[in-house]
N, CA, C and O atoms as a GROMACS GRO file, in nm:
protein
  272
    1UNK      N    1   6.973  15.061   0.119
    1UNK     CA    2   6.878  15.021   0.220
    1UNK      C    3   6.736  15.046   0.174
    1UNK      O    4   6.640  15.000   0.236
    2UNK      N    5   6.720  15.137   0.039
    2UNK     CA    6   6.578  15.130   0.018
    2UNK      C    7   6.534  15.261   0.088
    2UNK      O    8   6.416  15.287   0.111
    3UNK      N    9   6.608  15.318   0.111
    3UNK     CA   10   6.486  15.480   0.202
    3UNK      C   11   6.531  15.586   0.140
    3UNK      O   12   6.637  15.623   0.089
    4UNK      N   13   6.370  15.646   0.165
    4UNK     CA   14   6.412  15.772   0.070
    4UNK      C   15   6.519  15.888   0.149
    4UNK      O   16   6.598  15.844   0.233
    5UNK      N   17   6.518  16.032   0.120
    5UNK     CA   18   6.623  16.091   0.183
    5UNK      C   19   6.565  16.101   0.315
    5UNK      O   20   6.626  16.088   0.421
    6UNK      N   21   6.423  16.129   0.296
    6UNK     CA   22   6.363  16.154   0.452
    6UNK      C   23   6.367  16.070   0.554
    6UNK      O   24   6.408  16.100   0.667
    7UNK      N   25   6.318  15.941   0.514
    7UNK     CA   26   6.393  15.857   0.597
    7UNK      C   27   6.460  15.803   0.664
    7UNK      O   28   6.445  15.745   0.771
    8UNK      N   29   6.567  15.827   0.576
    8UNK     CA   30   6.745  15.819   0.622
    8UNK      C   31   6.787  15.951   0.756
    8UNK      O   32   6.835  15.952   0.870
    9UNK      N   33   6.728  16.058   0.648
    9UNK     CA   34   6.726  16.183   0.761
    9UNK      C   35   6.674  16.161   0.913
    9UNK      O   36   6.728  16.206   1.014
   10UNK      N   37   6.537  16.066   0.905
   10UNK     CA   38   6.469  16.078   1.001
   10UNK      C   39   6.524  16.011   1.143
   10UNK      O   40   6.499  16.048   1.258
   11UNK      N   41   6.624  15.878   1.088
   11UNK     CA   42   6.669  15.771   1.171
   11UNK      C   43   6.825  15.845   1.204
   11UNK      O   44   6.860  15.813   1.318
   12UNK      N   45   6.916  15.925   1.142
   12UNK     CA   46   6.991  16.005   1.156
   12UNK      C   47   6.948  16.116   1.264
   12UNK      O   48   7.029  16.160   1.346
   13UNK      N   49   6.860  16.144   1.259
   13UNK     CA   50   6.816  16.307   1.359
   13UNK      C   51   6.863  16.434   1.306
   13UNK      O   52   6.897  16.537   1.364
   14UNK      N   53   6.856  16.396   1.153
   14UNK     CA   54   6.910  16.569   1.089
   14UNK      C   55   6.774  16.557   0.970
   14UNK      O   56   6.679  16.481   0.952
   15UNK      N   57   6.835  16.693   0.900
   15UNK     CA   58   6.714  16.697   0.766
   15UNK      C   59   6.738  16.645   0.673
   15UNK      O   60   6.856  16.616   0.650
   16UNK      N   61   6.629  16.611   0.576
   16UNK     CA   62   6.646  16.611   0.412
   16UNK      C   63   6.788  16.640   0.367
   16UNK      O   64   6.892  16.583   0.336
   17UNK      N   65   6.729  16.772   0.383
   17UNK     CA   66   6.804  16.871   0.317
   17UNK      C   67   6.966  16.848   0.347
   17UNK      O   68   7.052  16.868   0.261
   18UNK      N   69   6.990  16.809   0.464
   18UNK     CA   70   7.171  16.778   0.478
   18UNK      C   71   7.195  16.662   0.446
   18UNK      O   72   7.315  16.637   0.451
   19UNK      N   73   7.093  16.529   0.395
   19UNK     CA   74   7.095  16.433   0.358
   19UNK      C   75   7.150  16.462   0.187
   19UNK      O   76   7.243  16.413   0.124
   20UNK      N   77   7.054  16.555   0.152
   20UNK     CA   78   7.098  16.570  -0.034
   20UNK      C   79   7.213  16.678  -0.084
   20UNK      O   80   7.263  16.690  -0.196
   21UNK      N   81   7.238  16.759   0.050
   21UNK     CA   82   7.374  16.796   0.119
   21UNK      C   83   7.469  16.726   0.095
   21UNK      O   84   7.560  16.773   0.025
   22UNK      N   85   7.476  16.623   0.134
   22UNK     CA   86   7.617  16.542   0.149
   22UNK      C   87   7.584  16.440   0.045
   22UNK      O   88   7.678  16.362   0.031
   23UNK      N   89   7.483  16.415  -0.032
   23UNK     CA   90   7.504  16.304  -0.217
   23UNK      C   91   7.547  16.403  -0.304
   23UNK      O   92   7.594  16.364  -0.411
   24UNK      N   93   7.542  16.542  -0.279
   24UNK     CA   94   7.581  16.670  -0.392
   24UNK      C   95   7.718  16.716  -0.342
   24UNK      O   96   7.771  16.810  -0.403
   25UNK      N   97   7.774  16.668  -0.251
   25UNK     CA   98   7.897  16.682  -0.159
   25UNK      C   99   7.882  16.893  -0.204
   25UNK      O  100   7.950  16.966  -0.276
   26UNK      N  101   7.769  16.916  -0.124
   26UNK     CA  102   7.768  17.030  -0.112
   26UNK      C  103   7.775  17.065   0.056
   26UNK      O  104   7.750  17.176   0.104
   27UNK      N  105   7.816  16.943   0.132
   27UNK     CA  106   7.820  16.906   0.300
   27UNK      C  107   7.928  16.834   0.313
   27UNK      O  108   7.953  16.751   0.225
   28UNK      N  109   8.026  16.850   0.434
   28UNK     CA  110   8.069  16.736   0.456
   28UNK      C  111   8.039  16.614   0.549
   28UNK      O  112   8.036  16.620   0.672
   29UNK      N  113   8.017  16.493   0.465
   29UNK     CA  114   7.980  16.387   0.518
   29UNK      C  115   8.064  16.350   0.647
   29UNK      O  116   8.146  16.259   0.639
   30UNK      N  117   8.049  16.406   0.744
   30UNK     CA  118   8.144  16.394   0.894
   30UNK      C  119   8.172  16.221   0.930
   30UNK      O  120   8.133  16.114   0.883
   31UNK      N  121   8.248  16.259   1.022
   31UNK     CA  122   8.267  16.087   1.066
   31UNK      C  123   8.148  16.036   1.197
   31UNK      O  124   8.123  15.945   1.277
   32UNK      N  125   8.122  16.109   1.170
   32UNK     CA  126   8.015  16.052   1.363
   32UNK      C  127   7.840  16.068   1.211
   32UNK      O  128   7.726  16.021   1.221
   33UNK      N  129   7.886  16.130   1.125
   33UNK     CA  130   7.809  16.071   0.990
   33UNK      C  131   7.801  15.958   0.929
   33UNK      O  132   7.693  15.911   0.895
   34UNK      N  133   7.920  15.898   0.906
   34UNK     CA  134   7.956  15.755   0.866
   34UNK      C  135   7.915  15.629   0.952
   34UNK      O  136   7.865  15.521   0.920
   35UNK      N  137   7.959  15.692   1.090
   35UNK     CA  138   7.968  15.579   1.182
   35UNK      C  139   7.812  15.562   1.223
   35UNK      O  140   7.787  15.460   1.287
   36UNK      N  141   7.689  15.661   1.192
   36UNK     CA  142   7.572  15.692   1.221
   36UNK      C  143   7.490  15.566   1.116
   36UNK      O  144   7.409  15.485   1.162
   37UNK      N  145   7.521  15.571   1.010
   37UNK     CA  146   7.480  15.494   0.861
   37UNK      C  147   7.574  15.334   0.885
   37UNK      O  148   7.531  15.227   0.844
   38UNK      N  149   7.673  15.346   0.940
   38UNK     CA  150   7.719  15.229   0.951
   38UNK      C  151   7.640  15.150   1.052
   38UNK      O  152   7.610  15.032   1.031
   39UNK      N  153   7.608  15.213   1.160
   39UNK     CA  154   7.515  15.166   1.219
   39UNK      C  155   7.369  15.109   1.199
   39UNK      O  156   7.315  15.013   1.255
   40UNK      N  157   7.323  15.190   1.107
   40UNK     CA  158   7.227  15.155   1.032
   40UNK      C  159   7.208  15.065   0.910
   40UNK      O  160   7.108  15.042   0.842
   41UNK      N  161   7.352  15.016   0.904
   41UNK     CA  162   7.360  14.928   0.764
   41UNK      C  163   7.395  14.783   0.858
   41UNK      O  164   7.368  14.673   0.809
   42UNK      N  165   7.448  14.794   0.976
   42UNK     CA  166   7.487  14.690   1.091
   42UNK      C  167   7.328  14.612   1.096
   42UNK      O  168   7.306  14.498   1.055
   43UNK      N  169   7.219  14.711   1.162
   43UNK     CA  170   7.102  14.693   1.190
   43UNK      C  171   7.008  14.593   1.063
   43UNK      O  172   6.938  14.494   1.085
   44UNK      N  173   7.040  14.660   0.931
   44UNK     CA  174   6.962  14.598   0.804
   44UNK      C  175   7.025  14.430   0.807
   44UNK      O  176   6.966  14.323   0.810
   45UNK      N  177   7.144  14.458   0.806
   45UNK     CA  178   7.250  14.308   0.808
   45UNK      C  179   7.203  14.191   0.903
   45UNK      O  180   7.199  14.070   0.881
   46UNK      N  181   7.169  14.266   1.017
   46UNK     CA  182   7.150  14.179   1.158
   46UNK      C  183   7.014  14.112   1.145
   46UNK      O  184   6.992  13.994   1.171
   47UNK      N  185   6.892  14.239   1.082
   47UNK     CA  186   6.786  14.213   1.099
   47UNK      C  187   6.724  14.163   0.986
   47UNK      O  188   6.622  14.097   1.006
   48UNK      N  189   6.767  14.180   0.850
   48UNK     CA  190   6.701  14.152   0.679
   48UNK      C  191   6.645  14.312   0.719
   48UNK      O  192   6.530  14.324   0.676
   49UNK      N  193   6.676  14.391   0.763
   49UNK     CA  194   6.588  14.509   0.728
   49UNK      C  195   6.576  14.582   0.831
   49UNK      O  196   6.575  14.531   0.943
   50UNK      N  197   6.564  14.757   0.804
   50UNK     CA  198   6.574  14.853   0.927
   50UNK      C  199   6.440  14.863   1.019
   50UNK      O  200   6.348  14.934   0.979
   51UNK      N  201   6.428  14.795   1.140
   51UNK     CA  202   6.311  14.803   1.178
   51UNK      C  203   6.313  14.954   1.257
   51UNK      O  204   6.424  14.998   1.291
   52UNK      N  205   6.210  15.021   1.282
   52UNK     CA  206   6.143  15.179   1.306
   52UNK      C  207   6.133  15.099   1.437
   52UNK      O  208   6.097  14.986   1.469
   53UNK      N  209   6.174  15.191   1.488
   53UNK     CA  210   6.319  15.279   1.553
   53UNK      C  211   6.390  15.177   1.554
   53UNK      O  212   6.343  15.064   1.568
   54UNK      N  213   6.545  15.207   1.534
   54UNK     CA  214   6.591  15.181   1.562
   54UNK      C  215   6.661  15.097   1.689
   54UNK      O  216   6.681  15.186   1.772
   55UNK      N  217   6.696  15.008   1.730
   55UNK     CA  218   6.702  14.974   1.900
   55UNK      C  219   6.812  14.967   1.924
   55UNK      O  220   6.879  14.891   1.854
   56UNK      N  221   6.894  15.059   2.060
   56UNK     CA  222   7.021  15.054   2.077
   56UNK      C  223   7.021  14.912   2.207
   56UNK      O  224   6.928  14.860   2.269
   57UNK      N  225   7.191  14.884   2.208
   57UNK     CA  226   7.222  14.735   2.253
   57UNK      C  227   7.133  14.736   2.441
   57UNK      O  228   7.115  14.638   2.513
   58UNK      N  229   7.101  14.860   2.465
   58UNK     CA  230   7.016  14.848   2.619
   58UNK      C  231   6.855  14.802   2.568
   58UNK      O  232   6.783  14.775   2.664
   59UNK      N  233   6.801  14.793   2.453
   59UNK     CA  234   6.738  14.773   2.402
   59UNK      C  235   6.606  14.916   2.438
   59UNK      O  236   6.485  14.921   2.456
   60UNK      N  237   6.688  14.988   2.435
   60UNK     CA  238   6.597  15.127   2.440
   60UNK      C  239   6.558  15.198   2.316
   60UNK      O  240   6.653  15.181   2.240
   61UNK      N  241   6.443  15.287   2.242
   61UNK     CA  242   6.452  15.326   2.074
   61UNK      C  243   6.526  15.464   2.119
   61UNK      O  244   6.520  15.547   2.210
   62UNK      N  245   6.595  15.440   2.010
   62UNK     CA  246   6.664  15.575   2.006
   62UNK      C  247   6.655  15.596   1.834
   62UNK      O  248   6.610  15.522   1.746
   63UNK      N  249   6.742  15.777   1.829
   63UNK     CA  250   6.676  15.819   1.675
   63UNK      C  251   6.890  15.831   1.693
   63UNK      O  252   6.939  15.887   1.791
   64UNK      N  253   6.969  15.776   1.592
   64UNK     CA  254   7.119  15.817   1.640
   64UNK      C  255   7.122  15.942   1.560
   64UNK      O  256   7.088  15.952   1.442
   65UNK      N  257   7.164  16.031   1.633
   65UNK     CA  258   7.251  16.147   1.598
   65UNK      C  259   7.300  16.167   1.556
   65UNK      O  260   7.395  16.092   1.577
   66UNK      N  261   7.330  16.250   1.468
   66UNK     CA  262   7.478  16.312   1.383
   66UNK      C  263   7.543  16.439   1.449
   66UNK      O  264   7.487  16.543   1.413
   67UNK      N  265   7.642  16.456   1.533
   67UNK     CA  266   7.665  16.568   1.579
   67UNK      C  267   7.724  16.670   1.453
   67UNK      O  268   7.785  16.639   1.350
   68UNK      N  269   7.688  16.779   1.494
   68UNK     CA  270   7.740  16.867   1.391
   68UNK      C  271   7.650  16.958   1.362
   68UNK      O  272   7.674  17.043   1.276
   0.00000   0.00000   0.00000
């Protein structure tokens, strides 16, 4: 998608740091993790690209979560 870790972190709602966490699989990449990025790869697909913020289907911005 083109973003750096912070980025990714930022649209996730976690840090950096658990972002380079889970490419060093020094984290585990959870499933409400996957389904968070899948979402975000849905969005690039739909749109040519991740527009800031994100917009959920009520068309409200939201930042999605990673629980954990």
């Amino acid at each position: 998608m083109g973003l750096r870790q912070v980025d990714l972190a930022e649209h996730l709602g976690v840090t950096g740091e658990t972002v380079s966490r889970w490419e060093n699989d020094a984290e585990s990449f959870t499933r409400a993790a996957q389904l968070a990025v899948l979402a975000l790869l849905c969005e690039v697909e739909k749109h040519g690209e991740l527009r800031r913020p994100v917009v959920s289907g009520s068309g409200k911005s939201r930042v999605l979560k990673v629980a954990g």
